[in-house]
N, CA and C atoms as an extended XYZ file, in Angstrom:
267
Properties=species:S:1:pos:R:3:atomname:S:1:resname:S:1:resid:I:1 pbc="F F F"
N      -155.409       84.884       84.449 N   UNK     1
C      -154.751       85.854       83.610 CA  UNK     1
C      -155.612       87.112       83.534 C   UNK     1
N      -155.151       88.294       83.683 N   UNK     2
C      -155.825       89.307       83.418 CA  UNK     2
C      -154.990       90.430       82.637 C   UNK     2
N      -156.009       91.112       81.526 N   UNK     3
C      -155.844       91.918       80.851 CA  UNK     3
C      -155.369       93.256       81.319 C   UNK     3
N      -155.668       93.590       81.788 N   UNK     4
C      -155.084       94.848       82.935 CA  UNK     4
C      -154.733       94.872       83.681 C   UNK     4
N      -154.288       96.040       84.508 N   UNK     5
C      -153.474       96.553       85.607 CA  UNK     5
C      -154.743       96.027       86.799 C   UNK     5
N      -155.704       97.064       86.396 N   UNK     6
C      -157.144       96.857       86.987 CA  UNK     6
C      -157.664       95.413       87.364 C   UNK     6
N      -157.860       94.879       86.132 N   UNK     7
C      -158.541       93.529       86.349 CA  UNK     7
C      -157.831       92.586       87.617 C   UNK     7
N      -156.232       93.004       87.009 N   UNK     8
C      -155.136       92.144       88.218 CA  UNK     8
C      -155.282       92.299       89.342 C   UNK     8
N      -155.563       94.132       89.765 N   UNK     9
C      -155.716       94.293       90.870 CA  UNK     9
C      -157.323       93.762       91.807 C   UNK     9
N      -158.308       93.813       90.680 N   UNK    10
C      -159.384       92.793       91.321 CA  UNK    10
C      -159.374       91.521       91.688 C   UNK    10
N      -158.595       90.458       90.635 N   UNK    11
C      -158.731       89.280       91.438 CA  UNK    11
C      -157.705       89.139       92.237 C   UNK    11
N      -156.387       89.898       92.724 N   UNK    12
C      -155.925       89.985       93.917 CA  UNK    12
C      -157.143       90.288       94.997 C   UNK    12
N      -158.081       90.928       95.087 N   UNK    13
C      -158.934       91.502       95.835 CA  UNK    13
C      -160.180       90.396       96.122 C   UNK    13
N      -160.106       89.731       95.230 N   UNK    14
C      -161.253       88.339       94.865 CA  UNK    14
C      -160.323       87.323       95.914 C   UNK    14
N      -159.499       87.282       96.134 N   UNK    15
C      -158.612       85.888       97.236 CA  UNK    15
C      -157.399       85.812       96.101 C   UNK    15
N      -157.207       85.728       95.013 N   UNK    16
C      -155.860       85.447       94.118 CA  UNK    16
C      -154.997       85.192       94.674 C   UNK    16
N      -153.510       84.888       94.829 N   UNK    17
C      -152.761       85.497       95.337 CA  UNK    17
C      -151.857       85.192       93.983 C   UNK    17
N      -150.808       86.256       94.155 N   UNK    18
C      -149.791       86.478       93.374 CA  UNK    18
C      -149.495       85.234       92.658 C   UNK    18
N      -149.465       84.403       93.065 N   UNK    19
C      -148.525       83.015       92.437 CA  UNK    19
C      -149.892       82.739       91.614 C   UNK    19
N      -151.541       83.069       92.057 N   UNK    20
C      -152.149       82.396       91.413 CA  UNK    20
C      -152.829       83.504       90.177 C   UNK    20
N      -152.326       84.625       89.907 N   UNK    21
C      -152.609       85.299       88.658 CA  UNK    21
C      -151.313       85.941       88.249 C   UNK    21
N      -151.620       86.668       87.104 N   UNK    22
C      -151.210       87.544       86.443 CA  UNK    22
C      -151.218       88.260       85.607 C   UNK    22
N      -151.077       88.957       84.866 N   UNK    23
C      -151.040       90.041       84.244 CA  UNK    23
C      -150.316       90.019       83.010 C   UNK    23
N      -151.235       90.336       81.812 N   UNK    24
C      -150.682       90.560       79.971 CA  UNK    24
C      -150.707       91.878       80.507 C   UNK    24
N      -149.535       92.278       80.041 N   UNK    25
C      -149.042       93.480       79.585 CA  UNK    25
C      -150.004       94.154       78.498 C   UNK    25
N      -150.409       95.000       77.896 N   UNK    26
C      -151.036       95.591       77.066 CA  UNK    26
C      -150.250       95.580       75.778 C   UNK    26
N      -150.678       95.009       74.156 N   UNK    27
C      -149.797       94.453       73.417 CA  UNK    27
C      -149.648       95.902       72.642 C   UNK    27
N      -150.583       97.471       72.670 N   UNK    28
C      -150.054       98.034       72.613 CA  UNK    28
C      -149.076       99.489       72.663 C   UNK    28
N      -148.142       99.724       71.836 N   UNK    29
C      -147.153      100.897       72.376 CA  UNK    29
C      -147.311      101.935       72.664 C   UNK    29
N      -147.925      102.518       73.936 N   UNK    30
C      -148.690      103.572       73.631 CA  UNK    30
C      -147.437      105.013       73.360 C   UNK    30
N      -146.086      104.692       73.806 N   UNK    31
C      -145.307      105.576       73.734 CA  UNK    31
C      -145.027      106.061       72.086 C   UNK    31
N      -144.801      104.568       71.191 N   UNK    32
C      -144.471      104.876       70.198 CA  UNK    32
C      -145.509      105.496       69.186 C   UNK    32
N      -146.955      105.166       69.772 N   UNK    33
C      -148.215      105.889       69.288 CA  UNK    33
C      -148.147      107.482       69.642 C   UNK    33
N      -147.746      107.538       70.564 N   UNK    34
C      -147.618      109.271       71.259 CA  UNK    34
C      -146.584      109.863       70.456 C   UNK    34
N      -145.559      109.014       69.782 N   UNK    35
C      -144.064      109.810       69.185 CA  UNK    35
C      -144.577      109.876       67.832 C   UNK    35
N      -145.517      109.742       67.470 N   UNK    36
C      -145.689      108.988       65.850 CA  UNK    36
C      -146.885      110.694       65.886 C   UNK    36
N      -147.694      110.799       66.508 N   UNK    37
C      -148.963      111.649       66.385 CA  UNK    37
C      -148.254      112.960       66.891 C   UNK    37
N      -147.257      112.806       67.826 N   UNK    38
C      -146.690      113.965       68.139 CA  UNK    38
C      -145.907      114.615       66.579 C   UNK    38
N      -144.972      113.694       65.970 N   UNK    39
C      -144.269      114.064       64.976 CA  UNK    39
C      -145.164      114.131       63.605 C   UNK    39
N      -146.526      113.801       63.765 N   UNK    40
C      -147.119      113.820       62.258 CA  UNK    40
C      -146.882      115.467       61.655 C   UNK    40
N      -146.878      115.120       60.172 N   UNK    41
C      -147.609      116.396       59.501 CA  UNK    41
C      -148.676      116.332       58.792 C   UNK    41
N      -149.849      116.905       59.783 N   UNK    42
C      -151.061      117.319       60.247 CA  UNK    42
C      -151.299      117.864       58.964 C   UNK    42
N      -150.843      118.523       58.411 N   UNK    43
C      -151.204      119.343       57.107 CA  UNK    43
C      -151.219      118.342       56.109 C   UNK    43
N      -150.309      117.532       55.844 N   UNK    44
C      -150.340      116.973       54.759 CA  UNK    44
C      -151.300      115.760       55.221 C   UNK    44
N      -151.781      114.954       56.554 N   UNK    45
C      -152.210      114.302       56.645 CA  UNK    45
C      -153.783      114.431       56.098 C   UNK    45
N      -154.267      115.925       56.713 N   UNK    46
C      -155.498      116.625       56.111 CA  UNK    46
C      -155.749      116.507       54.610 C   UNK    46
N      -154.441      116.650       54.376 N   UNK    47
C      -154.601      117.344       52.469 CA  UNK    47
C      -155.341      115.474       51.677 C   UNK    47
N      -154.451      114.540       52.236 N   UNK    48
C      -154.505      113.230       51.940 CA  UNK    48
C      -156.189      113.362       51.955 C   UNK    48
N      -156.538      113.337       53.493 N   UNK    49
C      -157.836      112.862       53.628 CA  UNK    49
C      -159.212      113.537       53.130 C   UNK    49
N      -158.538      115.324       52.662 N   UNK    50
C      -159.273      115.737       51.789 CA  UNK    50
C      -160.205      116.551       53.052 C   UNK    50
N      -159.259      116.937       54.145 N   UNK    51
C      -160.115      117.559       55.636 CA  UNK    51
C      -159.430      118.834       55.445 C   UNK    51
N      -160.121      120.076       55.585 N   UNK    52
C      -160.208      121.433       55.876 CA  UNK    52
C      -159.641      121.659       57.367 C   UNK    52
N      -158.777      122.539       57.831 N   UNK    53
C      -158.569      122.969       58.471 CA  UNK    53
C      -159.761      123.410       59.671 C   UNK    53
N      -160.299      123.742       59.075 N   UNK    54
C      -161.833      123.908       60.229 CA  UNK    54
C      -162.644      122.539       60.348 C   UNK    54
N      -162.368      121.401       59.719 N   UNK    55
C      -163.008      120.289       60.132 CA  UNK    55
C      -162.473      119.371       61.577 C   UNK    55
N      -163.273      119.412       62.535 N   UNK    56
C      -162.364      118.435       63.726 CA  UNK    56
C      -162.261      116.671       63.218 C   UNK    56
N      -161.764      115.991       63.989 N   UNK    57
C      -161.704      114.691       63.885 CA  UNK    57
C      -161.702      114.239       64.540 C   UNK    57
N      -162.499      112.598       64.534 N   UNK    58
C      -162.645      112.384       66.177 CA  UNK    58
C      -162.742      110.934       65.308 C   UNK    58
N      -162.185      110.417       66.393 N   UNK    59
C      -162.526      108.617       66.420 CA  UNK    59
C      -162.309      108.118       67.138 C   UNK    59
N      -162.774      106.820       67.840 N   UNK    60
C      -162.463      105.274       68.457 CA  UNK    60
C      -162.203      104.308       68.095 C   UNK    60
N      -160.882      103.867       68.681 N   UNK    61
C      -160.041      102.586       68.460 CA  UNK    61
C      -160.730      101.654       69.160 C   UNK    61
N      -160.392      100.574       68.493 N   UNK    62
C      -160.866       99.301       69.354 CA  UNK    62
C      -161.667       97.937       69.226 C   UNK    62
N      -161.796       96.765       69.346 N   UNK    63
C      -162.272       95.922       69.021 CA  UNK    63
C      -163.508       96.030       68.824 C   UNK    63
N      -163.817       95.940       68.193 N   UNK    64
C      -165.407       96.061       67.422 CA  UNK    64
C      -166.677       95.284       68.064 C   UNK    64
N      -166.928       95.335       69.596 N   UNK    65
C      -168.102       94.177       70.321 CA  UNK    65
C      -168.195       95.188       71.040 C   UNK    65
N      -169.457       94.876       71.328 N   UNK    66
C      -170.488       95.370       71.904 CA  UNK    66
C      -170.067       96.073       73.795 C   UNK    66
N      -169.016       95.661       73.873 N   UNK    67
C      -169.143       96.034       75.528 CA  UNK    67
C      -167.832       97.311       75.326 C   UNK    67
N      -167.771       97.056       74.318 N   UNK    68
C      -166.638       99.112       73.731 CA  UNK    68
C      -167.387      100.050       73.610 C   UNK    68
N      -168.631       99.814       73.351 N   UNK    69
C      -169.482      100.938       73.227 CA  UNK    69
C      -169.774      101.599       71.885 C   UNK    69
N      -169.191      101.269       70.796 N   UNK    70
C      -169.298      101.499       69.462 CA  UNK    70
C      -170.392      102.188       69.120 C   UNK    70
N      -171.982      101.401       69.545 N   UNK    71
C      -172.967      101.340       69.417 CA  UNK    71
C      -173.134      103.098       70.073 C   UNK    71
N      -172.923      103.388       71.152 N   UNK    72
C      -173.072      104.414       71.626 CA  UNK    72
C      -172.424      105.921       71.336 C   UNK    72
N      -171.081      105.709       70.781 N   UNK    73
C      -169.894      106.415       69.850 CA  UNK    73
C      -170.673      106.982       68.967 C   UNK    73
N      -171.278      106.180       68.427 N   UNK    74
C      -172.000      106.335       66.755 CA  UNK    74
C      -173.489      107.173       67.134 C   UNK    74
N      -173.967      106.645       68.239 N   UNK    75
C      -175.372      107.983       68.508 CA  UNK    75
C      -174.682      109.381       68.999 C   UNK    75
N      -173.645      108.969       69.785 N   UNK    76
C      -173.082      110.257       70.254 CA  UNK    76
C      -172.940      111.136       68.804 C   UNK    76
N      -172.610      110.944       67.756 N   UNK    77
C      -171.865      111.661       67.068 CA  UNK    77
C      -173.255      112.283       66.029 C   UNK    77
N      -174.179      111.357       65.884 N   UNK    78
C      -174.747      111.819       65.341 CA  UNK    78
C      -176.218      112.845       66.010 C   UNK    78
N      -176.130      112.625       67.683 N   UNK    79
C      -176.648      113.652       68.110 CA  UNK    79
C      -175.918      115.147       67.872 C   UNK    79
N      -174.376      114.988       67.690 N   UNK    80
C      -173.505      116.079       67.808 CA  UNK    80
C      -174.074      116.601       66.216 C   UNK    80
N      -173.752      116.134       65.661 N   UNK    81
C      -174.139      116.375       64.320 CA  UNK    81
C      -175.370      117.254       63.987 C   UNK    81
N      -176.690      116.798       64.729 N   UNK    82
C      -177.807      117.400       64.862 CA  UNK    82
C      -177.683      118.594       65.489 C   UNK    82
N      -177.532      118.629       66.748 N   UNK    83
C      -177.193      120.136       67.391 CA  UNK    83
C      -176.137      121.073       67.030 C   UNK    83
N      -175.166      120.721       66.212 N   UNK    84
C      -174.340      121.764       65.224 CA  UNK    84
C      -175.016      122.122       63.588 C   UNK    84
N      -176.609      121.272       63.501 N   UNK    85
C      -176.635      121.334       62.189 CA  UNK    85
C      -175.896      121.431       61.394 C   UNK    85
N      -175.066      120.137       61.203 N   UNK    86
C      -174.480      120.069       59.700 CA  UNK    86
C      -173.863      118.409       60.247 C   UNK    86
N      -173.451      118.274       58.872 N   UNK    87
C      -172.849      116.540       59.019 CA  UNK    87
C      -171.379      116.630       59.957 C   UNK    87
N      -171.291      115.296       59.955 N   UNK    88
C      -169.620      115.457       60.852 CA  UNK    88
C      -169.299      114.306       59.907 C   UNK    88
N      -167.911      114.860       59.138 N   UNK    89
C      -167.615      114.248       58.483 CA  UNK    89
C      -166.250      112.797       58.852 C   UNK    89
């Protein structure tokens, strides 16, 4: 069984053959995620979170272990932080 498009296409490449893998679909929507962020209001979402118009936002989704890179996300941001002098909120 493989998680990706990718992975599938490796153990085809490993000897697999079709009958002997396959492929999970990705559980999720990325369309209905794209229709949802496309249609937000951004303004009021800000006002909620108490973010300024001049503040950016940035984050990573994703299971929380070690081979996502989390660990590395989190230095990234706070090197960014340092070389803009000021916090990133």
């Amino acid at each position: 069984m493989a998680i990706s498009s990718l992975k599938h296409q490796q153990f085809l490449a490993m000897g697999f053959g079709e009958a002997r893998s396959s492929r999970i679909p990705n559980f999720v929507n990325c369309r209905a995620i794209q229709s949802t962020i496309a249609n937000a209001d951004r303004a009021q979402l800000r006002a909620e979170l108490g973010l300024a118009d001049s503040e950016s936002v940035v984050a990573m989704i994703g299971r929380m272990i070690p081979g996502k890179g989390f660990d590395v996300f989190v230095r990234s941001l706070a090197r960014c932080a340092a070389r803009l002098e000021r916090p990133l909120v």
